[in-house]
N, C-alpha and C positions, 0 to 999 in steps of 0.2 A: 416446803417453801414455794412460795406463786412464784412465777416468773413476770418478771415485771416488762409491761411496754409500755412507754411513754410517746406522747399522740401530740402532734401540733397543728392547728390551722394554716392552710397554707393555699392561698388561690393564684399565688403568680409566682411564676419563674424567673423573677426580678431577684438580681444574685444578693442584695443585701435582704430582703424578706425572707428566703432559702435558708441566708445564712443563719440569719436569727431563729429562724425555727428548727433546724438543724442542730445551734449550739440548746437550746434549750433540751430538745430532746435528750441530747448524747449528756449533759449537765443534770437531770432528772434520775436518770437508770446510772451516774457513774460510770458512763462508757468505756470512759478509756482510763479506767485505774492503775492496771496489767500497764499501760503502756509507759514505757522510759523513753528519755533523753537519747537520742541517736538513734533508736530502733527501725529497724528497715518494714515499713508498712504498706500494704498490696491493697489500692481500690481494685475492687470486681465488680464494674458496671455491667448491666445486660447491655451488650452490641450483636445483637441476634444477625444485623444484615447492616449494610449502608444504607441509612435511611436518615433523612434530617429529623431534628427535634421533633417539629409541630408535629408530623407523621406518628408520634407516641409508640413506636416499633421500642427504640432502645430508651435506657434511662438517659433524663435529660442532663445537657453538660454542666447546669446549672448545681445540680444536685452533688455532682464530680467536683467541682469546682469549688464549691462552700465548703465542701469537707474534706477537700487539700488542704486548705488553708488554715483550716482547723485543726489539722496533725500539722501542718507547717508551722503553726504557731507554739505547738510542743516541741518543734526541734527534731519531729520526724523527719525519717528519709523515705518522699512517699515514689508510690510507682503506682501507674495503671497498665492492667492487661486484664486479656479473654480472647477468648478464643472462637469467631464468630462460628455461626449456624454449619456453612460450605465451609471445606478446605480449598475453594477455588475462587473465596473473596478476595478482592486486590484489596491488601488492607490499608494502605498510603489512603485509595479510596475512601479505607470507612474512617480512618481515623480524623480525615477531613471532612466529610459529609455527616460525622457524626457529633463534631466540636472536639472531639477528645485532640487532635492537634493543636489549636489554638490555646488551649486549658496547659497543655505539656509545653508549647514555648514561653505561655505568660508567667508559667510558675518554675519552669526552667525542671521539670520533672520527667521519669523517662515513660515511654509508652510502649508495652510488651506484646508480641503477639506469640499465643504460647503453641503457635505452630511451631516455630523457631527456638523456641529458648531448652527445649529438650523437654524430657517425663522422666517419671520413675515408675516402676510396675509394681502396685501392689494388687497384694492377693486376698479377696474375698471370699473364702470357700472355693468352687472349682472354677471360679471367675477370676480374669484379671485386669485390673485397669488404669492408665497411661497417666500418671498425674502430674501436670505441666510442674517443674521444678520451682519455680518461681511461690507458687502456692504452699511446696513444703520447706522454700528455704527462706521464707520470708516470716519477722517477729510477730508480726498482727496482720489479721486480713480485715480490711472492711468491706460487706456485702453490700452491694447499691443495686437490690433490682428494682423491679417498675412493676407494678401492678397490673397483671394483663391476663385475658381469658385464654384458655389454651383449646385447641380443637381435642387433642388425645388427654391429654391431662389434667382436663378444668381449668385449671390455675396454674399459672405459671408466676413464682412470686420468687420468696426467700429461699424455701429450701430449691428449688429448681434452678435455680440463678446459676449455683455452682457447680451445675452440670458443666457449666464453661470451663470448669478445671481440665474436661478431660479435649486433649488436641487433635486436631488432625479428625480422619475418615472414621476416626471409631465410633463417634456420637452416632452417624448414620448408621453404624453396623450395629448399634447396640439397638438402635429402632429394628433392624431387619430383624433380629435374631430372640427379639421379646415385643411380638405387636399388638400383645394384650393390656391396655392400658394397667390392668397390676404388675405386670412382669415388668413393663418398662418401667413404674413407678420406684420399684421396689430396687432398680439398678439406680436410679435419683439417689434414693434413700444411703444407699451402700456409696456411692459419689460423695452424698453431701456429709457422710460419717467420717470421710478421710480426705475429705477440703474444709472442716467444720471452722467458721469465721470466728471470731471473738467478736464481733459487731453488726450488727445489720440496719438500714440506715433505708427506707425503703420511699423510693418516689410513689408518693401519690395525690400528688398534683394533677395529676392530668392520668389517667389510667385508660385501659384498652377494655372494650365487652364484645360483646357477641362473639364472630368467628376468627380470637387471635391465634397465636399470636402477633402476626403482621396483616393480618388481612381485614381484623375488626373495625369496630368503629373508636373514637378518640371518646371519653369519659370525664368531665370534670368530676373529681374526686373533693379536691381543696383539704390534701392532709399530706402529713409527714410523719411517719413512723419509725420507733427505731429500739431494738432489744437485742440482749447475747442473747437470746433463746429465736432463734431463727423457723425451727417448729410453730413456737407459740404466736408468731407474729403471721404466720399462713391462716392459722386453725381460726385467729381471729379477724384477721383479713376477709376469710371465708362467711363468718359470721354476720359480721356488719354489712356484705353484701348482700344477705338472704341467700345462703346455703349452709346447708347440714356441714358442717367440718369433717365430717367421719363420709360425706358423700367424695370428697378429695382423697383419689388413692393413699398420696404419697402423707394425708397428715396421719390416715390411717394405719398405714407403716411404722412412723417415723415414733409417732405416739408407741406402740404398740411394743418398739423396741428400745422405747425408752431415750430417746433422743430430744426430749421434750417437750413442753407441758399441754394436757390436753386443754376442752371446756372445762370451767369448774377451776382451773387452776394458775388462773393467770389475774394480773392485777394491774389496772389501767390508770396511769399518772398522763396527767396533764388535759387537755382540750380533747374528749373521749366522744367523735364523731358519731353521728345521728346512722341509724341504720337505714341502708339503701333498700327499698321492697321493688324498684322497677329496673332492677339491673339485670341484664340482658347475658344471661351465658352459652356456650356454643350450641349449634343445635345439632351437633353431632352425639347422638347418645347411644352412639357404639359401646359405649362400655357396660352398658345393660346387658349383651351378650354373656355378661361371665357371671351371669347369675344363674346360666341353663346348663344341664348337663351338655357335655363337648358333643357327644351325638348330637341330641337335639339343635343344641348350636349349628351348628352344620347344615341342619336339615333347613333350618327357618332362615339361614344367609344366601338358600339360595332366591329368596323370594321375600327377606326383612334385606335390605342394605342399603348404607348410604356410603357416597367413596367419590373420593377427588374429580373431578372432571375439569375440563378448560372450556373458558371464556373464550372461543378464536377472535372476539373482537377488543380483549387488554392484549392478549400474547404477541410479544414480541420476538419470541421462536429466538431467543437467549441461549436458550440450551442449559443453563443452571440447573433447572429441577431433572433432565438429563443426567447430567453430571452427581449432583447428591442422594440421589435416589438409589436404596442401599440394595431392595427387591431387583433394581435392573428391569422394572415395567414399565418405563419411556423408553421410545426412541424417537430419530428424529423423525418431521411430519413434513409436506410441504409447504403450509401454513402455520404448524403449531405441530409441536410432540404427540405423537399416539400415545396411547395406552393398550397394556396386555394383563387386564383384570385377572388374570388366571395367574401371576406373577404377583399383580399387587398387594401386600400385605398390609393397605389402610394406616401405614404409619403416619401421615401427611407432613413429611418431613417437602414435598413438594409446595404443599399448600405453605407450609411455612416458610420458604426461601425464597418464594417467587418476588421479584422487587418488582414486578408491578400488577399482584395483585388479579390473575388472570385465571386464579382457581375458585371452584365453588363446590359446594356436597351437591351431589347428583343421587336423588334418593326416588327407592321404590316407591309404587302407588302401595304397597301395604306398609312400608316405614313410612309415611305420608299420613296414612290412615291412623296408626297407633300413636302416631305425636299429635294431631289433633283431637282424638279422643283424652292423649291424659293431660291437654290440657283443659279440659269440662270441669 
């Protein structure tokens, strides 16, 4: 049987347009069948960092907000949480800077941050990992992420969203300790099989390309997506952008172990958007490395690489990417953080916390050479 996604037009984040395409999506796929009368329901928006709306970093409030109201009007009892990027955001800060307070007094709803509310540890083969409580003790989850390009992982969408389940310092450790984009994919993968949403409901209205997660550029997209199959809404996210689906670690996983439907298996209800051919994705293609033998690898990164470096004229010398950086290859600078490349393992968990934006890929003259060659 196809998994079904149903697709809306959607060009403004005007909260009755939202809503309407919103109710029609979740009205199309039978969203919320599974869902009763009183049941305790978990929004999981992306809140990667404190960053306002327009900035297209988190999903927008708009998107939170139409589909409270929407479980509010079944008599849900709803809650939002996540769990940002740092365990060192002030979250009073994001949940202001990000609308999610404003959305939690007007609907009288609570706001979670699941550094605080506890985990549970499960166990995945010899791994183990921290899954905020709120995620396994709640009747229905709804997934709200944002459409956005990722420096390590292509795509950062549906299944990646619910990486937010796991809290605190472990997300950065799980970067230190898997910085091969499949290894860290594939901890996604095993995350999002034991946070698995019953709905996913995806901003793209306004989406992120080039080098996101926070540091790309802002994308009118003008859609709204929404499926239980959270797999299939990536694989074809990925599709309508102009990329391979199977070139995405984590659809290549998730597919693989059967977590949801590939190409070839999915079925499109409603306003089924025009395919993008000039969309812009990271130009980090480090993950080409793991196509060579680990020798070889080795040999060609002393003289192929490209690897975080700083802007001294955005740094605010914050000390954040200090602080989350799981390698321990910042420290402080007199102007800006150093680097100790012999530490650094490329996770860019820097590049992705920085709030203003003061990182960029610093690439060889021969990765310089081989990315304008393939693109002849």
């Amino acid at each position: 049987m196809k998994s079904l996604i149903s697709a809306a037009k959607c060009t403004s984040y005007k909260l009755p347009k939202v809503q309407k395409a919103i109710r029609e999506c979740v009205n199309k796929i039978n969203g919320l069948k599974d869902l009763e009368k009183g049941d305790l329901v978990l929004l999981k928006p992306n809140l990667l960092m404190s960053s306002a709306p327009q900035e297209g970093i988190t999903t927008h409030p708009s998107i939170v907000e139409a589909t409270a109201k929407i479980l509010l009007e079944k008599d849900a009892k709803v809650m939002i949480g996540d769990s940002p990027g740092s365990p060192y955001t002030n979250i009073e800060n994001l949940w202001e800077k990000t609308g999610m307070k404003t959305i939690a007094e007007k609907l009288d709803i609570k706001l979670l941050n699941f550094e605080s509310t506890g985990s549970y540890i499960k166990k995945v083969g010899s791994e183990e990992y921290p899954i905020a409580k709120p995620i396994l003790e709640c009747d229905f989850i709804v997934n709200l992420p944002k459409i956005k390009t990722h420096n390590l992982t292509i795509l950062t969408c549906a299944v990646k969203n619910m990486y937010g389940a796991i809290p605190g310092a472990r997300k950065t450790d799980y970067h230190r300790r898997y910085p091969k984009p499949s290894e860290f994919s594939e901890r996604i993968v095993e995350i999002y099989k034991l946070a698995k949403p019953d709905l996913t409901i995806v901003d793209g209205v306004i989406g992120m390309e080039g080098n996101g997660p926070s540091g790309g550029d802002t994308r009118k997209l003008g859609m709204i997506l929404a499926s239980e199959d959270a797999v299939a809404l990536d694989v074809y996210i990925s599709h309508i952008l102009g990329m391979d689906p199977y070139m995405i670690p984590s659809n290549r996983i998730a597919i693989e172990r059967g977590l949801g439907s590939g190409p070839g298996n999915i079925k499109i209800i409603g306003d089924e958007p025009q395919l993008i051919d000039d969309f812009r994705w990271p130009s980090n293609i480090y993950h080409a490395l793991e196509f060579f033998p680990s020798k070889l690898a080795r040999i060609l990164l002393r003289f192929w690489w490209s690897r975080p470096a700083i802007d001294d004229r955005c740094c605010e010398n914050c000390g954040i990417c200090i602080e989350a950086c799981p390698a321990g290859a910042l420290s402080e600078g007199p102007s800006s953080p150093r680097f100790d490349y012999g530490k650094c393992v490329n996770c860019l968990c820097c590049m992705e916390l920085c709030p203003h934006h003061a990182f960029y890929h610093e690439k060889s003259f021969l990765y310089k050479l081989t990315s304008r060659l393939s693109k002849k």
